[in-house]
Structures are given as C-alpha cells and as structure tokens.
C-alpha positions as CSV (number, residue, x, y, z in Angstrom):
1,X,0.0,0.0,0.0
2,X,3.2,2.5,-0.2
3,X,3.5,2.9,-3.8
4,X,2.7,7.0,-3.1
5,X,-0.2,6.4,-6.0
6,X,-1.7,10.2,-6.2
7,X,-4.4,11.3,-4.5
8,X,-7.3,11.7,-6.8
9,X,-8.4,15.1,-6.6
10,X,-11.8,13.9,-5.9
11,X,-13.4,14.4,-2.5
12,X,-16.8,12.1,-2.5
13,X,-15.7,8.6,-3.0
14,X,-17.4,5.8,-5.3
15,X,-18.6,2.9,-4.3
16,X,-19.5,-0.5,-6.5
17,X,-21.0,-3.5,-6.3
18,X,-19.0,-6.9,-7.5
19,X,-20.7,-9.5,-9.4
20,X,-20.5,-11.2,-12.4
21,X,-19.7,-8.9,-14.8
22,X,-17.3,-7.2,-12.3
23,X,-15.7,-10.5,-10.1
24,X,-12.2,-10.6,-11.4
25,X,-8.6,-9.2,-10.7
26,X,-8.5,-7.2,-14.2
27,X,-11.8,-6.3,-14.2
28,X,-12.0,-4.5,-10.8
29,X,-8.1,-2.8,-12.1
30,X,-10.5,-1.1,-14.7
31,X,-12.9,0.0,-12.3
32,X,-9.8,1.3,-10.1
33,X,-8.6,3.3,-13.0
34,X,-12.3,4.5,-13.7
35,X,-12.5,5.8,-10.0
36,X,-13.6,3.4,-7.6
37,X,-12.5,3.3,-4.0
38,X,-15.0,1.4,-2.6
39,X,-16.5,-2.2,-3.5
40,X,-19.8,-4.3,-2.3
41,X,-20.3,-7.5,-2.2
42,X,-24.0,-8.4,-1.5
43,X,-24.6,-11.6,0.7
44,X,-27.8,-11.5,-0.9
45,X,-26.2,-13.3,-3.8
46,X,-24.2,-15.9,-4.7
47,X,-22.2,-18.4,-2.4
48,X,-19.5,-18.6,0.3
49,X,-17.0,-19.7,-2.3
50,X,-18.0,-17.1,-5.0
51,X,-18.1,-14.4,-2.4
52,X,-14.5,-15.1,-1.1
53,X,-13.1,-15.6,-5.0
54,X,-14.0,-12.5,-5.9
55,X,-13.2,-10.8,-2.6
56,X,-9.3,-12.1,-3.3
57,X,-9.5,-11.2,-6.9
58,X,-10.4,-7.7,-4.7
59,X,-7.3,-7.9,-2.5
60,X,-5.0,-9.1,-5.4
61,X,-6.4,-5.8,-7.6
62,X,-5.8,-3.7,-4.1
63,X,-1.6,-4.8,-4.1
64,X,-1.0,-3.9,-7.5
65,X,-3.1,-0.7,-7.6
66,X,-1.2,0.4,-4.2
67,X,-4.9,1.8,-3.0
68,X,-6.3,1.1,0.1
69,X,-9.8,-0.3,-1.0
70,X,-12.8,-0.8,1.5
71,X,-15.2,-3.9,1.3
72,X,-18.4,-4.0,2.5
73,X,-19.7,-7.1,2.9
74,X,-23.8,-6.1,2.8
75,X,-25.8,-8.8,4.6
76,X,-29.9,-9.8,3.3
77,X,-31.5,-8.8,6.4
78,X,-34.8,-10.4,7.6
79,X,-36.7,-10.5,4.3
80,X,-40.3,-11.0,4.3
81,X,-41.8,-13.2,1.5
82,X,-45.5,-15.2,0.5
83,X,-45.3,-18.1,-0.3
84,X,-46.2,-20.0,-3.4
85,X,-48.8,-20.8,-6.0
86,X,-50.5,-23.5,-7.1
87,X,-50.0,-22.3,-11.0
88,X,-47.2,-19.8,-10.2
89,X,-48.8,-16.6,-9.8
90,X,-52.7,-15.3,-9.5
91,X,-54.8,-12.2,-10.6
92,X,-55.4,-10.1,-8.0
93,X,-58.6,-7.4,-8.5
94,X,-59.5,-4.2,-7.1
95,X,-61.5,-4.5,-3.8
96,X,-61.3,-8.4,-3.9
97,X,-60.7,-10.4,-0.7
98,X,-57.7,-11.2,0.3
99,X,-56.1,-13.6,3.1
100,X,-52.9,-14.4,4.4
101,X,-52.5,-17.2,6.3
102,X,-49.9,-20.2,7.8
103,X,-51.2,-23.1,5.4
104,X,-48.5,-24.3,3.1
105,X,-50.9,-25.4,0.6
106,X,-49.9,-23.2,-2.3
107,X,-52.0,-20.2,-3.3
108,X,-54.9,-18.6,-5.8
109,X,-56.6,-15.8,-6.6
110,X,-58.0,-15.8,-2.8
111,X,-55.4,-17.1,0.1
112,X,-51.5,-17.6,0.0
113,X,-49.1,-18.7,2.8
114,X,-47.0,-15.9,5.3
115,X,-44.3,-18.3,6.7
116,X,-43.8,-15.4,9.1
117,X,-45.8,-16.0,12.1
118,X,-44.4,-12.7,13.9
119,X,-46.4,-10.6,11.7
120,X,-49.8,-12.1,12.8
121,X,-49.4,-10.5,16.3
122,X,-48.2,-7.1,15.3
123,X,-50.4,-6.3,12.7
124,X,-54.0,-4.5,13.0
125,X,-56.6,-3.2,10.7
126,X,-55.5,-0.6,8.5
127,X,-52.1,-1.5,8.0
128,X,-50.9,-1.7,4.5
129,X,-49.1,-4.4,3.2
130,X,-46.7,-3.9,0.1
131,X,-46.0,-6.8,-2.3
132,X,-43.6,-7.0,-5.2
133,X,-42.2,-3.7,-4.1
134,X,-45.0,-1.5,-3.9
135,X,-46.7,-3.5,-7.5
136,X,-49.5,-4.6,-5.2
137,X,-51.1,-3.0,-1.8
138,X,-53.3,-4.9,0.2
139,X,-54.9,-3.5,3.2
140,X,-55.9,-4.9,6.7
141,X,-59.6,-5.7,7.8
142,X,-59.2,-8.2,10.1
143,X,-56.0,-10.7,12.3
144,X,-56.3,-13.6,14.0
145,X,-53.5,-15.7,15.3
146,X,-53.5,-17.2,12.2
147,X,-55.0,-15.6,9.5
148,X,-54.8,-11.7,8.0
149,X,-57.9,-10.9,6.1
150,X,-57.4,-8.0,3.9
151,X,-58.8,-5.8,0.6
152,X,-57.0,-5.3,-2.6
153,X,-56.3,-1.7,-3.1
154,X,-53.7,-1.7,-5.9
155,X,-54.4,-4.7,-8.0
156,X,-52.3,-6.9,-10.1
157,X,-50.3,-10.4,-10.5
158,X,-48.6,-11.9,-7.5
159,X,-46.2,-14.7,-7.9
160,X,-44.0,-17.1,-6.0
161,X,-42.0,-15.9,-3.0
162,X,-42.6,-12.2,-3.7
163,X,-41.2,-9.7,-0.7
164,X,-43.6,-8.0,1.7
165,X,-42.9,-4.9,3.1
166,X,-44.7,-3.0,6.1
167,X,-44.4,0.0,6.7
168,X,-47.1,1.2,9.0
169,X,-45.4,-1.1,12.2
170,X,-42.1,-1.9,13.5
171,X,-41.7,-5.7,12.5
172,X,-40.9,-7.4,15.2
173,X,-38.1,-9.4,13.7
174,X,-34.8,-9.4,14.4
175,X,-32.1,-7.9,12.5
176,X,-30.0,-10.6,12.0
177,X,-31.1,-13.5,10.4
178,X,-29.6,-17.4,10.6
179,X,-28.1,-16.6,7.2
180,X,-27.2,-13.4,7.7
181,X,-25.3,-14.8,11.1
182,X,-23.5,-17.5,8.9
183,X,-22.7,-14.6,6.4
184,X,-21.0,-12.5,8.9
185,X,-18.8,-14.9,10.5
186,X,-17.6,-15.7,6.6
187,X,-17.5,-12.1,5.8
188,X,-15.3,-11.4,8.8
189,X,-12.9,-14.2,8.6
190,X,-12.4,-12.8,4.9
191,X,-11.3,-10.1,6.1
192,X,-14.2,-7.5,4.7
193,X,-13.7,-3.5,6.4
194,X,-17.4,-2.5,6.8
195,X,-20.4,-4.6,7.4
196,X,-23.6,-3.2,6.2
197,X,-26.4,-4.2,8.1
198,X,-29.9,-4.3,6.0
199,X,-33.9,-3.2,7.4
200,X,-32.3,-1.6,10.5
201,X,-35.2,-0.5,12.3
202,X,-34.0,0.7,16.1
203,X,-30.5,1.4,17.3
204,X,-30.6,-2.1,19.7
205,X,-30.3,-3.8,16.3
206,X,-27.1,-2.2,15.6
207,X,-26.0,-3.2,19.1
208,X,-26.7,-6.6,18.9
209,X,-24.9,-6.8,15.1
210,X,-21.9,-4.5,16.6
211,X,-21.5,-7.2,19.4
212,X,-21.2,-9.7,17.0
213,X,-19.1,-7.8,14.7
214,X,-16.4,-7.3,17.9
215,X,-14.5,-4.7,16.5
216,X,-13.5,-6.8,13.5
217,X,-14.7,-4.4,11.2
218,X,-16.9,-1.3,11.1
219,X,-20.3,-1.2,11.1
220,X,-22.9,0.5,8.4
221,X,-26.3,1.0,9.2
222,X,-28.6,0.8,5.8
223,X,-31.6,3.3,6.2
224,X,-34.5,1.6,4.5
225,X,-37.1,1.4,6.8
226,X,-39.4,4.5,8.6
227,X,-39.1,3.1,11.7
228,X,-35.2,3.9,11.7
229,X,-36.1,7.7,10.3
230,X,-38.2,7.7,13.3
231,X,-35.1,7.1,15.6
232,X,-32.5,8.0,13.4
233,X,-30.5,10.0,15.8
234,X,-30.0,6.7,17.7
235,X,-28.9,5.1,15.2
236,X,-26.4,7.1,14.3
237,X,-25.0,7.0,17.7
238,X,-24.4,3.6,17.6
239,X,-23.5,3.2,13.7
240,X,-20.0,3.8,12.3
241,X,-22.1,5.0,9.2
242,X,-25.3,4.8,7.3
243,X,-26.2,4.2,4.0
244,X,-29.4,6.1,2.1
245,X,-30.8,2.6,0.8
246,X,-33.9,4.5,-1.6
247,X,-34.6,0.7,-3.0
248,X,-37.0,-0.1,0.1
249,X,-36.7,3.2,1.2
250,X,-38.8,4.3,-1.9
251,X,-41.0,1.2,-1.3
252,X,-42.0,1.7,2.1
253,X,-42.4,5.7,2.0
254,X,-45.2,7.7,-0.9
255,X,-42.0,8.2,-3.5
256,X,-42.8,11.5,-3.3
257,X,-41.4,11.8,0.3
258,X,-37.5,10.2,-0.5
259,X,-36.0,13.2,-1.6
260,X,-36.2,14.9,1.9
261,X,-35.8,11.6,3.5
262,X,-32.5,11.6,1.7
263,X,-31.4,15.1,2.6
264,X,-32.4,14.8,6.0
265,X,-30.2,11.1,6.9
266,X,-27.6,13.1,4.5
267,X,-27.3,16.6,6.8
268,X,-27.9,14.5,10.4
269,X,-25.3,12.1,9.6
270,X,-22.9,15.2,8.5
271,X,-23.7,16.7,11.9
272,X,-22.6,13.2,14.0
273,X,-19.8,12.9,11.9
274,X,-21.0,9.5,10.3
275,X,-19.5,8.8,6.7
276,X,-22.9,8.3,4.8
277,X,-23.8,6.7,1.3
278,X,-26.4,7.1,-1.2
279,X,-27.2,4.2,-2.9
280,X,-29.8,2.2,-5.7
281,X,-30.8,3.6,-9.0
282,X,-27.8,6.0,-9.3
283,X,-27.4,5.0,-13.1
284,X,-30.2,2.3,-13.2
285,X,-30.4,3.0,-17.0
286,X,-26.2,1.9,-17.6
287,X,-27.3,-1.5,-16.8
288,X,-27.9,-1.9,-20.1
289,X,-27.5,1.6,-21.7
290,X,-23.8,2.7,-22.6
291,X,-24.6,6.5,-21.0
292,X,-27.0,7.6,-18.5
293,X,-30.5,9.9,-18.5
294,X,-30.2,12.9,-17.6
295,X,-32.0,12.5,-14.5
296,X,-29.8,10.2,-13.4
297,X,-27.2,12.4,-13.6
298,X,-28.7,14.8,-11.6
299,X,-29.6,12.9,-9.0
300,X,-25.8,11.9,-8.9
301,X,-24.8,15.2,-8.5
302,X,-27.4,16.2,-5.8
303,X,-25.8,13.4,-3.5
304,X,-22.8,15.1,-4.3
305,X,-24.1,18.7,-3.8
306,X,-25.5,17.8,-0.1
307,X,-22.0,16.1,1.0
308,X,-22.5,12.3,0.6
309,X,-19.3,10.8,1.8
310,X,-20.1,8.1,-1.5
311,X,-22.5,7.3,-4.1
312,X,-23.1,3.7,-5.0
313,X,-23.5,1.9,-7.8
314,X,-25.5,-2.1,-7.4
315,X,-27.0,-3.6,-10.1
316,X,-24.5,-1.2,-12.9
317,X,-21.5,-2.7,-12.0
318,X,-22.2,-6.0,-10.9
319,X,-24.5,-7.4,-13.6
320,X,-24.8,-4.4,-16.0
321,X,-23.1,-4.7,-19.6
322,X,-21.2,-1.5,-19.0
323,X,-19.5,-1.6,-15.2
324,X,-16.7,0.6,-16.5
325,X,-18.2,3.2,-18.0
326,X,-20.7,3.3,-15.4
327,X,-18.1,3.9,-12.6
328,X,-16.0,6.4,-15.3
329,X,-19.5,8.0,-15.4
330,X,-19.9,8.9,-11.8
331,X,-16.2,9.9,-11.6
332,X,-16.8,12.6,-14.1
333,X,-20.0,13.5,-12.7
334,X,-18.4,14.2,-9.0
335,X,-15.2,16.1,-10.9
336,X,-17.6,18.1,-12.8
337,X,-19.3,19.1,-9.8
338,X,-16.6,19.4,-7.3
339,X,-15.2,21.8,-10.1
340,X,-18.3,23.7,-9.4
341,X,-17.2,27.6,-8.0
342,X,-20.7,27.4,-5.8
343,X,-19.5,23.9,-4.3
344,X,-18.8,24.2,-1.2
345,X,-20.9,27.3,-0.8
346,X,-23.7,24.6,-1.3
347,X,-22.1,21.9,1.0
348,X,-21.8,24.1,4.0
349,X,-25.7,25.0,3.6
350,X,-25.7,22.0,6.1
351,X,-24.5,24.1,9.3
352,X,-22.4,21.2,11.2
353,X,-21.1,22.4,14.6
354,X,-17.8,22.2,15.8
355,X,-18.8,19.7,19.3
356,X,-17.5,20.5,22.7
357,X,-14.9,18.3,22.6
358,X,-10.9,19.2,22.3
359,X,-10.4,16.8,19.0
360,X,-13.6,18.3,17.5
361,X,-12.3,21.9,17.9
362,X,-8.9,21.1,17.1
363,X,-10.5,19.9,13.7
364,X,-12.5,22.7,13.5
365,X,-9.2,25.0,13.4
366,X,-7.3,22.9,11.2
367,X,-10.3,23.5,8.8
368,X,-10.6,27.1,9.4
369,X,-6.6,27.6,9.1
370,X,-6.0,25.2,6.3
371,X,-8.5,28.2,4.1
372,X,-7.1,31.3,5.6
373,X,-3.5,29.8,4.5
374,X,-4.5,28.4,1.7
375,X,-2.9,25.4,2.6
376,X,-2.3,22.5,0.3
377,X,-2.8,19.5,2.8
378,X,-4.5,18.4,6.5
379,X,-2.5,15.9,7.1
380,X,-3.9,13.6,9.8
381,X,-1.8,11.0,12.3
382,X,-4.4,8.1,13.5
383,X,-4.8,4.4,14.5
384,X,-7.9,4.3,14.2
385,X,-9.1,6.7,12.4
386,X,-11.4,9.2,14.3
387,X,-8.7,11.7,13.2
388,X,-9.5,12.0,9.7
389,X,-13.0,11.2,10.3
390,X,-13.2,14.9,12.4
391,X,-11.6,16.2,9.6
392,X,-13.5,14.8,7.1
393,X,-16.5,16.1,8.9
394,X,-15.4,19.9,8.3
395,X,-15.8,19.4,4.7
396,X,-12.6,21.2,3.9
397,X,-11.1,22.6,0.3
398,X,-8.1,21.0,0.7
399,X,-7.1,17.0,0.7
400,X,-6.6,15.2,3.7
401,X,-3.8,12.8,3.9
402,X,-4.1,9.9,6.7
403,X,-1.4,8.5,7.9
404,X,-1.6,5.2,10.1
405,X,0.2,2.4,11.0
406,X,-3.0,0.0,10.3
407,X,-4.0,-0.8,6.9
408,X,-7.3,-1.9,8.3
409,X,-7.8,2.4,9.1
410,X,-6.4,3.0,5.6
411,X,-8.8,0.7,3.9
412,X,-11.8,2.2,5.7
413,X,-11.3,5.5,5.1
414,X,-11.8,5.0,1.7
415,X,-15.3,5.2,2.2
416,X,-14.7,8.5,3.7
417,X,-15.4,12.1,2.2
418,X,-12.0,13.9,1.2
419,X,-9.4,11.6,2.8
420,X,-6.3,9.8,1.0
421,X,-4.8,7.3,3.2
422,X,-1.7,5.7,3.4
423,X,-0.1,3.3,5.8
424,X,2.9,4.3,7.0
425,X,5.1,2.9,10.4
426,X,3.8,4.7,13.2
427,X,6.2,7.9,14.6
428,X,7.6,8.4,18.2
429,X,7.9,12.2,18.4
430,X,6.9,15.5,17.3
431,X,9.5,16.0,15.4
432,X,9.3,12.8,13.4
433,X,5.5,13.6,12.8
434,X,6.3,16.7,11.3
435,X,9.3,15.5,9.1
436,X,7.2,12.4,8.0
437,X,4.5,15.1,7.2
438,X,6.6,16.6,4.6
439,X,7.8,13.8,2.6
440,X,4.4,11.9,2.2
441,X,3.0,15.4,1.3
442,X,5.6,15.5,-1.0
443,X,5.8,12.1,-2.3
444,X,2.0,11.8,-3.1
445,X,2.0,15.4,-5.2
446,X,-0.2,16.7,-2.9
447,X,2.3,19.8,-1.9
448,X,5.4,21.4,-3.4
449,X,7.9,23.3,-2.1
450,X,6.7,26.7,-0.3
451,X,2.9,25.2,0.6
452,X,1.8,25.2,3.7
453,X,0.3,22.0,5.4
454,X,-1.7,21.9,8.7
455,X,-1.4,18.5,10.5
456,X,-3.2,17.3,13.6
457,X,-2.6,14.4,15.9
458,X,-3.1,13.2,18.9
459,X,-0.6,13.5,22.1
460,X,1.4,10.9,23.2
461,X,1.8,9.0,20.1
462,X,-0.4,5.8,19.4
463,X,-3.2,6.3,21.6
464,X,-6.1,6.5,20.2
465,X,-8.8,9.1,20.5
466,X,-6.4,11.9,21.8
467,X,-6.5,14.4,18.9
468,X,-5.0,17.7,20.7
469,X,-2.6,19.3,18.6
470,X,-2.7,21.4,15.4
471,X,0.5,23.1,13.5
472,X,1.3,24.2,10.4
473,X,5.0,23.6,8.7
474,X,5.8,24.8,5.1
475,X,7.7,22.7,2.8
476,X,11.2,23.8,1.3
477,X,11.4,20.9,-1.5
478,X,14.5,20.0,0.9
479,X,12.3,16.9,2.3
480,X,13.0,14.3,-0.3
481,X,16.7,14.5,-0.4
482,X,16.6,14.0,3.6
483,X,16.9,17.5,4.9
C-alpha cells in the first residue's frame, strides 16, 4: 500500500458492487482506473465460495493498484416473503378479498401462505401491506393468530415468494437472520472492512450486530425502513455509518417523500460525523445503456451537492453490460461538480457544529486555518481513524492525507469524504510527525515546495482518540533529499 499512488483530486468517494460482470482481478483494475474506492459485495447473492473468489480477486487488484480499497460485505437482512402458487402466480382485483394465512398449501386468486408467524401479532386493521415492491397494496380488515384478512387496493399479479414490506409497524423481527449470522462470520474471517447491516429499524439492532461484529470491522447501518427515520438520531450514535438505501426506502415511504428523506439522513449524519452513502438507482439506465439519462445524472450530482461521503453503484457494476463506463461516469460527474465555484458554498448550507470536545475543535481549526493559509494538505496522524474522520466532517477545500500504522484504518477511510490514506510505520515524536508530514505530502503530489500543510494528531503517540494538537509547517522541496 506504499506505492505514493496520487491522490485523486476527488473528494466524495465511489462505491460498486462486484458481481459477475465485475468479479475478477483485471476487471475490478479497470474499475480502479475509472475511479472506484470502494467495492460491495452483496450476501444477498451468490455463495460462500463465490463471495471469497471475488473478494481475493479484490485484494490481489488492491496490491498492485497500491490503494487502500474498502469492502463491504452487505448482509440480506430479515426479508419478508408469501409463499407460493398452485400455477405460479394469480390475478389479483381491485377491492377483492384477500387472506394471508400459515397453510403451506400453495395459493390462488384468494389465500397464500405468510411463513412469518411474527407478523400475525403485530399487525391490526388498517395496516398496508406492500408486495412485489410497492406492484400490489393490500390493506388490513381483520388478524387472527393465524389468518390476516385483507382488501386489494392496488391490483395486479402476484407470484411465488414475492417480498412484503410494512411500513405502518415496527416488525418485530430481528435484524440478524440465521443466514445473515453464517454470512458475517464468513465475511469477517475474509477479512471485509465494513459490514452493512440491512432493514435496520431501532439502534438495539445495531448493538446486537456491533456485538457480534467485535470490533473486526466497522459497522454500516442501511436506512431503508421508517421506523429507523423515526429514531434516526439513535442510530447514528451507535453506527459507524449509514447508507441512504432508496430501493426499500422508496417502497415503504409515498416516492414523493425520499428526496427529503434523503437530505435529511444526508445533513444529520454530517452533523454526528457518520461517513454516509447514497445508494440504488444512481445510473439504473447503464445497466444496459452505454450513457446515463439525464436525471440520473442529476440525481448523482445532488448526493454530491448535499456532501455524501459516497455514491453507490449495485445492479450497474455488478450485472450491468457497461461496469466501466458506469463507474467512469460517476467519476466525471463528481469532478464536474466538485469543479463547481458554488460547491462548497452549497455543502456548507448543512451548518455542522464544531462539538465540545478538544479533537472536534482542534479539527475545526485545522479547517478554518487550512483556508485562511491556503494550505495544500491536513494531514492527519491516527490508528484508528477518528482523526480523519473529524476532519472529514469539516468538509474542507483541501485533501486530507491519513497517515496510520494499520492498513485496516487506511482501507476504511476509503469510504470516507476527502481523505487519501496511506499506511505508514507509526512515529515516536513531534519531530518525526512533522518531518514524515513533509515527505508523504511531497511524495504523493499533494504539496510542493513553499505550501503550507496543517497537521493534527493526537498527544502521546499511538493512543487512540487523543487528537490535541494542530501546526502548520511549510515545505522547502528539501524533504525528499533528507533534509
């Protein structure tokens, strides 16, 4: 990971989806080159062994790029699903009856299995039930212990093992599933950086995944239920980050209610300091168009515009025909509006305060002074990372370059807004911090000789959590040859 590869200029970070049109070693180099940082491997498809090919064809692509790359490992969650039909599928009509119930025998036009007996004592009339993604509404007139009567608003064909969602109630499932269980212990004995955790309704379902997790890897909470808007606050608090999932999220809430969903999880995880990552339908059209709508691009660039730490792409990199150009796509998307001279007049429209404690001021200065020098750096000194995540958080104009001693801190930060990371041994004194400053500044072609760089660390040396101290050196161009 010390090949000094060059920053690249690009604050908001990219994230894609593996699959297979996307699995192997040169494949994921030409997404590299395109401009991803970032890759996801959903545990919603595909096995074990696939899973762990594709995440060493990552790892082998990570040594020869010299790039610290994250990998999220994104478990199923707790997915509701009828069961099946006697033919298939079956008509369903406007105002018909409608039951749910726990018989196996398969289904018609009037009754179909729910192999999800929680359901049947937290539902009540009224509640809406959404099948197929929204395709079908059916509303509650009557539960028993074992059946849910209910009225077809939205009409139309239901088929085998189709999802359910509910969004009037908290489902009182748990977040982790048997198969998503088995799926974590794989995912962290492979190794993966961030876990993302699916339907995450209440913060104690981050607990009980973070207790799992141990502190192998860090922890992303997907926001895709309105439950966790609800108590989103919470979650934050016990998330390492969150993730705008719009794919139930758009399901669940009236469509025309997402947008300020999105802004708001956007802004409120800005203000705790949580990376956070819009994701589904980016570039929907790439999976089999060669260039996006228009739309599409613009709802790229709002992420972008509101301070997303990354946008994601699923379905366009990992089955789509064109996963390079799609990634190459939202690279010049972000450059184009990075480039923008009302950029980060528009980011800072989210007011995100400074906190009361010393490493959140200290970061708050290094921003403030890094624009009234002009400066050409922050360069950060962490273990395990809350450094550059405080100064990621200030949304500053300049680069920040993270410097650790793990690689496991490099690789996550590159989910993380603005930061280029590099492992590097870990330094004993000021005066090594500040010499060891210079050259990486200088060796990665961030800085040249007479810019300024503002660095902060914490005091004594590898402890973490102790950012205290802020100072600015200028280079001479001496730094290379040793001086």
């Amino acid at each position: 990971m010390n090949k000094h590869v060059e920053p690249r200029r690009r604050r908001v970070k990219i994230l894609a989806t593996i699959g297979p049109a996307s699995g192997t070693k040169e494949m994921i180099l030409k997404l590299i080159a395109a401009g991803a940082d970032a890759f996801r491997v959903n545990m919603s498809h595909g096995t074990h062994a696939e899973h762990a090919q594709r995440i060493a064809a990552l790892r082998a692509a990570e040594a020869e790029s010299g790039r610290p790359l994250a990998i999220l490992a994104d478990l199923q969650g707790p997915k509701l699903r009828v069961g099946r039909f006697a033919e298939g599928s079956a008509e369903l009509h406007a105002g018909a009856a409608f039951q749910l119930d726990m018989d196996k025998t398969p289904g018609d036009a009037t009754r179909v299995q729910l192999p999800h007996k929680e359901l049947f004592a937290a539902l009540a009339p009224g509640a809406r039930l959404l099948i197929d993604d929204g395709r079908i509404v059916l509303r509650v007139q009557a539960v028993t212990a074992k059946t849910i009567a209910c009225i077809v608003e939205v009409p139309g064909r239901i088929s085998d093992m189709k999802g359910v969602n509910v969004p009037d109630i908290v489902v009182p499932l748990p977040a982790l599933t048997a198969k998503d269980r088995t799926d974590l212990a794989f995912a962290l004995d492979q190794g993966v950086d961030w876990i993302g955790l699916s339907f995450v309704q209440r913060p104690e379902d981050v607990a009980e995944a973070r207790a799992l997790i141990g502190g192998r890897a860090a922890l992303l909470a997907k926001i895709e239920k309105p439950a966790a808007l609800e108590r989103l606050a919470e979650i934050l608090e016990s998330a390492d980050a969150v993730m705008v999932a719009r794919g139930d999220l758009g399901v669940e809430l009236p469509p025309e209610q997402v947008p300020a969903a999105q802004k708001r999880i956007v802004a409120a995880a800005r203000e705790a300091g949580r990376p956070v990552v819009v994701a589904t339908q980016m570039l929907e059209s790439m999976i089999e168009a060669p260039t996006p709508t228009r739309a599409e691009v613009s709802d790229v660039a709002t992420a972008i515009y509101d301070g997303a730490d990354a946008v994601m792409l699923s379905a366009e990199s990992a089955v789509g025909k064109h996963p390079v150009a799609a990634v190459a796509m939202m690279d010049a998307i972000a450059r184009e509006v990075e480039a923008d001279p009302f950029y980060f007049r528009r980011l800072h429209f989210t007011a995100v305060g400074s906190g009361s404690s010393t490493a959140s001021a200290i970061s708050t200065a290094a921003a403030s002074i890094s624009r009234s020098l002009n400066a050409a750096a922050i360069v950060c000194f962490t273990i395990g990372g809350s450094t550059a995540l405080r100064a990621a958080r200030e949304r500053a104009a300049v680069t920040i370059l993270c410097l650790t001693p793990r690689l496991g801190t490099a690789r996550r930060m590159a989910l993380v807004w603005g930061v280029h990371a590099f492992t590097t041994r870990d330094v004993g004194s000021f005066e090594e911090m500040v010499a060891k400053s210079r050259r990486m500044a200088l060796r990665s072609r961030l800085a040249k000789a007479g810019d300024a760089l503002v660095l902060i660390a914490g005091v004594p040396f590898s402890t973490p959590g102790t950012t205290n101290v802020v100072h600015v050196v200028r280079l001479t161009g001496k730094e290379l040859n040793g001086h």
